[in-house]
C-alpha positions as CSV (number, residue, x, y, z in Angstrom):
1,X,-73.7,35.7,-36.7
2,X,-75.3,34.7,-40.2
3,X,-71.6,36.0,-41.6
4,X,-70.2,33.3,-39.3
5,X,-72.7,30.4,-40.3
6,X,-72.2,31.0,-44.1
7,X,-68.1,30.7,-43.7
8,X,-68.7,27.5,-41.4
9,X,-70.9,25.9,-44.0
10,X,-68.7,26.6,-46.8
11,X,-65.7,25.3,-45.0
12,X,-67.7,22.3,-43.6
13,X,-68.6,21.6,-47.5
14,X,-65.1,22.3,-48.6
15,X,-64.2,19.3,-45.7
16,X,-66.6,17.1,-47.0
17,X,-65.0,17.8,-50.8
18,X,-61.5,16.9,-49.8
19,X,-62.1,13.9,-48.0
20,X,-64.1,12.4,-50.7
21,X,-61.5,13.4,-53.2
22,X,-59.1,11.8,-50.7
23,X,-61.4,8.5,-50.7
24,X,-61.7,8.0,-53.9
25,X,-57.7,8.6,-54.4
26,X,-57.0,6.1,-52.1
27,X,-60.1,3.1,-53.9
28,X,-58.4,4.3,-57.2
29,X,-55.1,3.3,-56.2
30,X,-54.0,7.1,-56.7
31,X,-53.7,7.8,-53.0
32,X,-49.7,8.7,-54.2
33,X,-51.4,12.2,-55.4
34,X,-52.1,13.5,-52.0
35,X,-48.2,13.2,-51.0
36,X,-47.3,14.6,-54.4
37,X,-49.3,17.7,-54.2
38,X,-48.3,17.9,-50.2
39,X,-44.5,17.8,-51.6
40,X,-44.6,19.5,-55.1
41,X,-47.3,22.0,-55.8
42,X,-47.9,23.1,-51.8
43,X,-44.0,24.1,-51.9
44,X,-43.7,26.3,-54.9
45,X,-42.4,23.1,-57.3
46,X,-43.8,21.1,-60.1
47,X,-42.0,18.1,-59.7
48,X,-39.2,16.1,-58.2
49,X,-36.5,18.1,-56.3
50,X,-32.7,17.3,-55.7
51,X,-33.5,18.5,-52.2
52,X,-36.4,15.8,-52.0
53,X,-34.8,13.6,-49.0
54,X,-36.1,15.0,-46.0
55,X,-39.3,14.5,-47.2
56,X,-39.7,10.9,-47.4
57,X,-38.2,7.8,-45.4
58,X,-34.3,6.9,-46.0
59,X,-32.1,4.3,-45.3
60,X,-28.2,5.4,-44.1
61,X,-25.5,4.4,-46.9
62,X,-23.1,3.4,-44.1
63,X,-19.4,4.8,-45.6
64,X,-16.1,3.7,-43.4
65,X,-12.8,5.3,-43.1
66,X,-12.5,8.2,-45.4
67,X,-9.5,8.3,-48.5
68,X,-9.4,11.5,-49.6
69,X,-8.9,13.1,-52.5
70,X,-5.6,14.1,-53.1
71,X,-5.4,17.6,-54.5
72,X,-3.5,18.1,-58.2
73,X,-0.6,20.7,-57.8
74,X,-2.9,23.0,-60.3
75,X,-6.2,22.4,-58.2
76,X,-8.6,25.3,-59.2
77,X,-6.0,26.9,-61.3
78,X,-8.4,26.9,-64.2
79,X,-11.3,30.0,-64.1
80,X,-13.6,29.2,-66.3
81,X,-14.8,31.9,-68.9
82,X,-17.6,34.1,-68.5
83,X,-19.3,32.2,-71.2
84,X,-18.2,28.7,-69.5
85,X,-20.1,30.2,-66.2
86,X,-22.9,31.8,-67.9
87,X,-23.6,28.0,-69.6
88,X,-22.8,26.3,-65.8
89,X,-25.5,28.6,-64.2
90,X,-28.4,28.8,-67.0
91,X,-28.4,24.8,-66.2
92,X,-28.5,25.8,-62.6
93,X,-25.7,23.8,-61.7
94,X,-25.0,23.0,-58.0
95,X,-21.7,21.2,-58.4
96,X,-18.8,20.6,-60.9
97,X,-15.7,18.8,-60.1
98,X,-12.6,17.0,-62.0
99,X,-10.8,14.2,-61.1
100,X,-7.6,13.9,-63.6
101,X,-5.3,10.9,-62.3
102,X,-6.6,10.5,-59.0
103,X,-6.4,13.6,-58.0
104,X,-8.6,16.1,-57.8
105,X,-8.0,19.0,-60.2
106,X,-11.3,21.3,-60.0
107,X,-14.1,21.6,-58.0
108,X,-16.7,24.7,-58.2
109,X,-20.2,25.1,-56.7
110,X,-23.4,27.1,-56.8
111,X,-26.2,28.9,-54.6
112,X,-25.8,26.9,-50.4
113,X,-24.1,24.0,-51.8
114,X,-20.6,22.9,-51.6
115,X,-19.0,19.8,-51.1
116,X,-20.3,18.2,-48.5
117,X,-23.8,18.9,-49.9
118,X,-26.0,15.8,-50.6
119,X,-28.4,16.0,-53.3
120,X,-30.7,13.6,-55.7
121,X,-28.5,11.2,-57.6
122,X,-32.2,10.7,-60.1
123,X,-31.3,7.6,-62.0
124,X,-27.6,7.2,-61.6
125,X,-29.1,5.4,-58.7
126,X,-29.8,2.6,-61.9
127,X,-26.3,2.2,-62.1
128,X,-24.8,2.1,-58.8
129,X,-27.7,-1.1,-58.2
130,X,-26.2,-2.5,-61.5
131,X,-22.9,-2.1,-59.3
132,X,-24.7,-4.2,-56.7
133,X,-25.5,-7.2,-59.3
134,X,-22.0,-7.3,-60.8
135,X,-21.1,-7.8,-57.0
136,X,-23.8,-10.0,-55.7
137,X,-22.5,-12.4,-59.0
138,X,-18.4,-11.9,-58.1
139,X,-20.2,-13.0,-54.1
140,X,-21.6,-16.0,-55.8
141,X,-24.9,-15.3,-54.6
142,X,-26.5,-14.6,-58.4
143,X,-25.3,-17.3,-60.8
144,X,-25.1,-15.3,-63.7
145,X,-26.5,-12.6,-66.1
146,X,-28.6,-15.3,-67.4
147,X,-30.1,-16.4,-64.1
148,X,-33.7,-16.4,-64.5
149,X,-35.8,-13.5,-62.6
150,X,-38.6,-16.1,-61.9
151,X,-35.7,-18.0,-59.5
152,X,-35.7,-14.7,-57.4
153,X,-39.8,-13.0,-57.7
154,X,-42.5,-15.8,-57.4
155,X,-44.4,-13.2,-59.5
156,X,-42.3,-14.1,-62.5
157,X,-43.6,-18.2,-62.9
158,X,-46.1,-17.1,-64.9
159,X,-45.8,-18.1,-68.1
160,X,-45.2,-14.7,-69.8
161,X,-42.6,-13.6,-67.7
162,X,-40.7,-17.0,-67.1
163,X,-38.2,-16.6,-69.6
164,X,-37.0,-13.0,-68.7
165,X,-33.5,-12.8,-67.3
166,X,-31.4,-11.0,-64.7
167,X,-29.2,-9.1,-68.0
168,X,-33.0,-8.8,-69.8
169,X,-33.4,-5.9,-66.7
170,X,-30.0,-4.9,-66.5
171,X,-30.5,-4.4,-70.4
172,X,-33.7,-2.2,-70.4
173,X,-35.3,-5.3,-72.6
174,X,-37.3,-7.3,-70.6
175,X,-40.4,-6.8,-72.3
176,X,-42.5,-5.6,-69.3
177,X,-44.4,-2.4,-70.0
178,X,-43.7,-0.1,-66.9
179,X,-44.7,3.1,-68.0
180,X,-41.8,5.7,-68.2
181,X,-43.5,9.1,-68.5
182,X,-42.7,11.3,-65.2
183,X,-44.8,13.9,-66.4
184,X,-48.1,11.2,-65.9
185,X,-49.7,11.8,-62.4
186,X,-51.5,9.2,-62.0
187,X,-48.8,6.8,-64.1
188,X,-46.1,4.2,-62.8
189,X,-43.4,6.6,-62.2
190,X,-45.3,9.2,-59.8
191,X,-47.2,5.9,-57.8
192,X,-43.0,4.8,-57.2
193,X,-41.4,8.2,-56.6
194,X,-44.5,9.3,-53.9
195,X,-46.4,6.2,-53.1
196,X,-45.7,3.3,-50.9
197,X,-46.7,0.5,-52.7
198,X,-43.5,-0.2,-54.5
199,X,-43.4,-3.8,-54.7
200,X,-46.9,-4.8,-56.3
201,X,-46.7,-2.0,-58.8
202,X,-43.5,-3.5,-60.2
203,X,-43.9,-7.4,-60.1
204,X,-48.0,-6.8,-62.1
205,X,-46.7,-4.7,-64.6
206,X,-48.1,-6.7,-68.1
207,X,-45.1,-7.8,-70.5
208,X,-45.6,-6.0,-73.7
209,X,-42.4,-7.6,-76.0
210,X,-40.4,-10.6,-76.0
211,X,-37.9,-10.8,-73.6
212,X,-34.2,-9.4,-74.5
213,X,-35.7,-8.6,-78.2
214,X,-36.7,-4.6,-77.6
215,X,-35.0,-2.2,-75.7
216,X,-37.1,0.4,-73.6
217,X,-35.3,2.5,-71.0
218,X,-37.9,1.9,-68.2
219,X,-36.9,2.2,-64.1
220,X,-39.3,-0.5,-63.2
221,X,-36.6,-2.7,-64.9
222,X,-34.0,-1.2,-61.8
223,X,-37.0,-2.1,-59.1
224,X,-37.0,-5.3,-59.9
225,X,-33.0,-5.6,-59.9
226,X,-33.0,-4.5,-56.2
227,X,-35.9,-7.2,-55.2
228,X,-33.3,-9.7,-56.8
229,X,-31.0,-8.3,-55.1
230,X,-32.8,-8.2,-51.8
231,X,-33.5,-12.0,-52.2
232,X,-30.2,-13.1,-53.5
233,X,-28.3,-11.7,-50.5
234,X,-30.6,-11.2,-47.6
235,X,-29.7,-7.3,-47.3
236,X,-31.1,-4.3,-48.4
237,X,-29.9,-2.6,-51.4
238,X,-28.2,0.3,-48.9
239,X,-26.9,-2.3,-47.0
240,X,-25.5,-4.0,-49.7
241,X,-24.4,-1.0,-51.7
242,X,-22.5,0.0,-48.5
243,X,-20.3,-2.9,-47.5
244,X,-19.3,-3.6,-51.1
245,X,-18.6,-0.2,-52.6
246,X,-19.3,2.5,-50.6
247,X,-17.2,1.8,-48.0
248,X,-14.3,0.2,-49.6
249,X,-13.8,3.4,-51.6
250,X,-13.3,5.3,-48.7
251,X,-15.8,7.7,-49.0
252,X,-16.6,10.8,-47.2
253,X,-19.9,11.2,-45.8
254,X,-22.7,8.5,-45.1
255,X,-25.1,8.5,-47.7
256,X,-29.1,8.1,-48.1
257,X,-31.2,5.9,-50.5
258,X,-34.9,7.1,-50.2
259,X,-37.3,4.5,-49.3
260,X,-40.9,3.9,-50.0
261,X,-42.0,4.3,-46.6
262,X,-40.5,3.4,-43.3
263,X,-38.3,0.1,-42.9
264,X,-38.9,-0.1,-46.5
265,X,-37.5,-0.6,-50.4
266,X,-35.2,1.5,-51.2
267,X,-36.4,3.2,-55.0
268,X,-33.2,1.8,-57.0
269,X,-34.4,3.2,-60.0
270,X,-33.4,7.3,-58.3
271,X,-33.1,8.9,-55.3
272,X,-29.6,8.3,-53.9
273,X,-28.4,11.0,-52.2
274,X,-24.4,12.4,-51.7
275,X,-21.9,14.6,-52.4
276,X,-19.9,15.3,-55.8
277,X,-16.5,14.5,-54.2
278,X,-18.0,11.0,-53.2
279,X,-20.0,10.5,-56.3
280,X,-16.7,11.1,-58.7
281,X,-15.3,7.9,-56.2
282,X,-17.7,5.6,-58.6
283,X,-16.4,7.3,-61.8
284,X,-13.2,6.3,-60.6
285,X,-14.1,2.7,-59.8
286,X,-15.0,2.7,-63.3
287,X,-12.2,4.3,-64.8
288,X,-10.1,1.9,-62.9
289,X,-12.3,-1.1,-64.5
290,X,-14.1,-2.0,-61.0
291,X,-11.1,-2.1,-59.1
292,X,-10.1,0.1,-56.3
293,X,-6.9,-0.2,-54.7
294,X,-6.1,-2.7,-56.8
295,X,-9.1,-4.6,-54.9
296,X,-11.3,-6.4,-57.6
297,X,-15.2,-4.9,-56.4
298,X,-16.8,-6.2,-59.6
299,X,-15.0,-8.5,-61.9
300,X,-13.3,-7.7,-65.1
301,X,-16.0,-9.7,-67.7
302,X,-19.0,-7.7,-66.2
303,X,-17.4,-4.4,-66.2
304,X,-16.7,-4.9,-69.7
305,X,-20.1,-5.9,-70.0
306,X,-21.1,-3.0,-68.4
307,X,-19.6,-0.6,-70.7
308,X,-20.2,-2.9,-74.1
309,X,-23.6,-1.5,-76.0
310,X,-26.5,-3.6,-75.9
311,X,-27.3,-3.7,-79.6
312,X,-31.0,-3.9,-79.1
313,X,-33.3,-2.2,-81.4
314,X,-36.1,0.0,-79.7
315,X,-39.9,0.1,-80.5
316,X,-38.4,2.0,-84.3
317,X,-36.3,-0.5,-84.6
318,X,-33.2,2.1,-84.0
319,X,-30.4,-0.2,-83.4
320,X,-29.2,1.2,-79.1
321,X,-25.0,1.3,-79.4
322,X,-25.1,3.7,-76.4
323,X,-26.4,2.2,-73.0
324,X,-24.6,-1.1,-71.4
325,X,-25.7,-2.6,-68.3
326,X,-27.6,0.5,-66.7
327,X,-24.9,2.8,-67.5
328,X,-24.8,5.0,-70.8
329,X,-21.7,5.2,-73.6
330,X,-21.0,7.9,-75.8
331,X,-18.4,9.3,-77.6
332,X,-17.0,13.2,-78.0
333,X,-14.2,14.7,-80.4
334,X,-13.7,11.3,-81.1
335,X,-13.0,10.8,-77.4
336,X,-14.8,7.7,-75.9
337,X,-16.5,7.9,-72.4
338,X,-19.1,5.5,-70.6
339,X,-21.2,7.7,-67.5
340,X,-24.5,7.9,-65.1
341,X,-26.8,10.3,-65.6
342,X,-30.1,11.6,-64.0
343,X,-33.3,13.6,-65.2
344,X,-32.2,17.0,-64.0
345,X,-28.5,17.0,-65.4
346,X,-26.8,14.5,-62.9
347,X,-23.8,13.1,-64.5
348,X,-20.3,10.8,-62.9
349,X,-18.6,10.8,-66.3
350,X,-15.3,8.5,-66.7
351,X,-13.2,9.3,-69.7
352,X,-10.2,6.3,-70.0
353,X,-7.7,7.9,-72.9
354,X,-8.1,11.2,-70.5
355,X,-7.3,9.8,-67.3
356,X,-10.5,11.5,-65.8
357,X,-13.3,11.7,-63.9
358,X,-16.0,14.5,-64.1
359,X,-19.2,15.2,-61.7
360,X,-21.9,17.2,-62.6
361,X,-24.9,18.7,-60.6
362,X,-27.6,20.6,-60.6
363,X,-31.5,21.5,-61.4
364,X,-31.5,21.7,-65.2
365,X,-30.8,19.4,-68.2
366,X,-31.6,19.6,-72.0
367,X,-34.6,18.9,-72.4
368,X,-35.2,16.8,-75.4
369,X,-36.1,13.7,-74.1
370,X,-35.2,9.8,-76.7
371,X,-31.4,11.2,-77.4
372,X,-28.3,9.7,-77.2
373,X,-26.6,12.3,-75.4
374,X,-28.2,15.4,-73.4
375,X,-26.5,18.3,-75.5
376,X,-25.3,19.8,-72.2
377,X,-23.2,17.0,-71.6
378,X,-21.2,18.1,-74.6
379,X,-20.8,21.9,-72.7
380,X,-19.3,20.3,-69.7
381,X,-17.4,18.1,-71.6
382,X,-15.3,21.0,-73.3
383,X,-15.4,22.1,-70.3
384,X,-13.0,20.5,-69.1
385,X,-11.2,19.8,-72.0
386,X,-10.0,23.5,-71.2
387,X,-9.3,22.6,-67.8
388,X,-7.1,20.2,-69.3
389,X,-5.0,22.2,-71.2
């Protein structure tokens, strides 16, 4: 009997512990910590998943009547080399496919997946909601790039932040000092990705430079693109994101965009959720200059914006050539190529003079973080330059 006492004390203290540490999470504003932990360190992982939607709220990507991909005469005639698989699976890829004129050429994937599998777009989500703005503007229901983010966020009639624009966000220079770091628990990043108080965090954030002077890849900058959105058009960004692109380009599967809690924002900035066959159909909307079909979906002048480098200068003053309007630009060989990317390798890659599309997935990425382009990217790239051949 005194056994059972001592365990019944100690586990009545341990109670007491947890929900004071869970009180003074939630007066800290750090209450996002508790869900993290639940989702993260209770599971086996240290972070962020591609598997991470059944954990939180999502809203359906409604797609329509499916176009599929036509398969290439020499589909999955390529086998990659032993040291072109070795490279695919020490990045713990999931999926790699190749579109070469509209048509898909080679497809491959890893561990349960295949291609019907949806996984975590990460922050290719930032350009599919830059997809959303060029639209909203072809719609009419944004102005312009230079439209005003005050005319949109009541937030942003404050004197500091009056003068930042709709193309300051779109290029990663409106001043506003987010907080970027995803290895921070308790900074802006983890409160978005696992808390529920999406909108406040964003619209408070203190503006650190001049507006369109310094560039500073930050996803708060994406938030605050879907509120615009959200206001401009009186749909959600899934909503939106749907009836303009992902069901005009015939896609296969309805997709997901994670919310931050039930009937609510959708987190623009990642967390988009489909399958590589459906994600290469935005790499071909690009390669095709926003057109499908012929069908205009965004118009000519902001594609090309899209794709044109911002010429910003950073916090070093290191002039960015390589990022556009939330999508990235680099170069290969000498061969040019404009893409989305995500955190853990994620990349829809469009290469014009080639004719091709590329989709890579997975659970790994270089690691260096500030570079122009994740050295991986150059793997897959020759890649399929050997598929190519």
């Amino acid at each position: 009997m005194k056994f059972l006492r001592i365990i019944f004390r100690s586990l009545f203290g341990l109670s007491i512990i947890l929900i004071l540490a869970c009180l003074i999470l939630y007066i800290t504003d750090n209450a996002h910590l508790i869900k993290a932990v639940r989702n993260t360190y209770l599971l086996g992982k240290t972070g962020p998943t591609i598997d991470d939607y059944p954990k939180f709220e999502n809203r359906i990507v409604s797609n329509g009547t499916e176009e599929p991909w036509n398969k290439n005469k020499l589909y999955n005639h390529y086998q990659p080399s032993s040291e072109e698989v070795k490279a695919l699976e020490e990045m713990k890829s999931s999926a790699f496919l190749v579109i070469k004129n509209n048509e898909l050429l080679f497809e491959k994937y890893w561990e349960t997946y295949s291609n019907s599998s949806m996984t975590n777009s990460f922050s290719m989500a930032k350009s599919f909601t830059s997809l959303c703005i060029g639209a909203a503007i072809k719609e009419g229901k944004i102005k312009s790039v230079e439209q005003k983010v005050s005319d949109f966020i009541p937030e942003f009639k404050e004197e500091e932040k009056l003068n930042i624009s709709i193309k300051d966000l779109l290029t990663m220079s409106s001043g506003i000092n987010f907080g970027e770091s995803n290895g921070d628990p308790f900074g802006f990043m983890a409160k978005v990705y696992y808390g529920e108080n999406l909108y406040d965090l964003t619209v408070q954030k203190p503006v650190k430079f001049d507006a369109g002077k310094t560039w500073h890849y930050q996803g708060g900058n994406s938030l605050l693109l879907s509120f615009i959105l959200k206001k401009a058009t009186g749909l959600s960004l899934s909503e939106y994101f749907s009836t303009h692109f992902w069901k005009p380009l015939g896609t296969s599967k309805d997709a997901l965009w994670t919310l931050n809690k039930l009937n609510g924002m959708e987190k623009s900035y990642c967390c988009f959720y489909s399958n590589a066959r459906d994600y290469a159909k935005i790499g071909q909307l690009m390669l095709d200059s926003g057109r499908w079909n012929g069908k205009e979906l965004i118009q000519r002048d902001y594609f090309n914006a899209s794709i044109a480098p911002v010429n910003i200068p950073d916090e070093s003053g290191k002039l960015i050539d390589y990022y556009g309007y939330q999508w990235w630009l680099g170069s290969h060989n000498g061969i040019e190529f404009y893409y989305a990317r995500g955190i853990q390798g994620q990349y829809i890659v469009s290469v014009p003079s080639w004719n091709v599309v590329f989709v890579r997935l997975g659970h790994k990425r270089d690691p260096t973080r500030g570079v122009k382009i994740p050295s991986d990217l150059f793997t897959y790239f020759d890649l399929v330059e050997h598929i190519l051949e």
